[in-house]
One Martini backbone bead per residue (centre of mass of N, CA, C, O) as a GRO file, in nm:
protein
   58
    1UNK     BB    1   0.096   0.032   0.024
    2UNK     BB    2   0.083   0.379  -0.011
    3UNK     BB    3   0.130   0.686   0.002
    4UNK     BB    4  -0.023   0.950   0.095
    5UNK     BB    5  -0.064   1.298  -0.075
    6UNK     BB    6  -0.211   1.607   0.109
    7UNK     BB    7  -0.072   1.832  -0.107
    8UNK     BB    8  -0.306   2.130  -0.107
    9UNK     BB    9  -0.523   2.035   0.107
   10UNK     BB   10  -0.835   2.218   0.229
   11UNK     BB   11  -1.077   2.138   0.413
   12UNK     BB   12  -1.208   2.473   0.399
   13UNK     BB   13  -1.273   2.458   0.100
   14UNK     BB   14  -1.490   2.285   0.185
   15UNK     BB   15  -1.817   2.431   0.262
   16UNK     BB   16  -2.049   2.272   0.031
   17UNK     BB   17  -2.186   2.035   0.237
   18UNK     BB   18  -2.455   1.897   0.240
   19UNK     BB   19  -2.712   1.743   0.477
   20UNK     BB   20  -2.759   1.478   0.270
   21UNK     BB   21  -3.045   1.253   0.307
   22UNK     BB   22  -3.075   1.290   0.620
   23UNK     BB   23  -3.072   1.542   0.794
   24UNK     BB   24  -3.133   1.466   1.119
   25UNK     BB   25  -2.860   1.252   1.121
   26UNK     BB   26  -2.584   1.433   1.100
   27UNK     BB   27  -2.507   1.382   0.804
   28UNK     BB   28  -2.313   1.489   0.537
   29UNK     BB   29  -2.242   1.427   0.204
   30UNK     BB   30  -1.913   1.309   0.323
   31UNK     BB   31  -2.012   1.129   0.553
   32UNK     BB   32  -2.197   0.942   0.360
   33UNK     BB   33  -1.927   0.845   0.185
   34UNK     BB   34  -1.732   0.760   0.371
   35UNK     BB   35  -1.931   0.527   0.469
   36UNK     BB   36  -1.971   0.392   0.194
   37UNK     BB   37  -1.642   0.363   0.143
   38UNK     BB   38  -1.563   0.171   0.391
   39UNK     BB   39  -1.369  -0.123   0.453
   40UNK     BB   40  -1.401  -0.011   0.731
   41UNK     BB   41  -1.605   0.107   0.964
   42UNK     BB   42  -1.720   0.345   1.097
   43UNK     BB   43  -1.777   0.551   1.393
   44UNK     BB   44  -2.085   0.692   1.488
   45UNK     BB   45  -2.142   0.941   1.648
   46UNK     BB   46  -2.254   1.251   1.771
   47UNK     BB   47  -2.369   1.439   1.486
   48UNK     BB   48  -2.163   1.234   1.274
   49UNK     BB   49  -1.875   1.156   1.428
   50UNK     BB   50  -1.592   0.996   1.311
   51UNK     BB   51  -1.417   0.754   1.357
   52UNK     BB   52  -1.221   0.560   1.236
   53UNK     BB   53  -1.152   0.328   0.963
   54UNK     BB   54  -1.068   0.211   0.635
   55UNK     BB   55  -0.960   0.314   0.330
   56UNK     BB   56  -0.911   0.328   0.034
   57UNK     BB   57  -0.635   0.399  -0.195
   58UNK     BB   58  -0.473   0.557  -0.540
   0.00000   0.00000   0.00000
C-alpha cells in the first residue's frame, strides 16, 4: 500500500457540503460517502462525528 499525499488539500476549501440524504441524522453529504465507502465502517458518534474506519486509497 502506498503513502497517500495531502499536499495542497486543504479542508476549509470545502465548505459547500449539503446536509445529506437524511438531514436528521447529522451527516453531510461527505460524511455520507465516507460512510458508504469504508473498507473497515467507522464508529458514527453524536452528530455524525466518525472515528475509526479505513478506506482504499490509489
Amino acid at each position: 500500500m502506498g503513502t497517500d499525499s495531502r499536499e495542497g488539500y486543504q479542508r476549509t476549501a470545502f465548505k459547500h457540503w449539503n446536509a445529506g440524504t437524511q438531514p436528521a441524522d447529522g451527516c453531510n453529504a461527505r460524511a455520507e460517502v465516507l460512510i458508504s465507502e469504508a473498507v473497515d465502517a467507522p464508529e458514527i458518534g453524536p452528530g455524525c462525528r466518525l472515528t475509526g474506519g479505513r478506506w482504499w486509497s490509489n
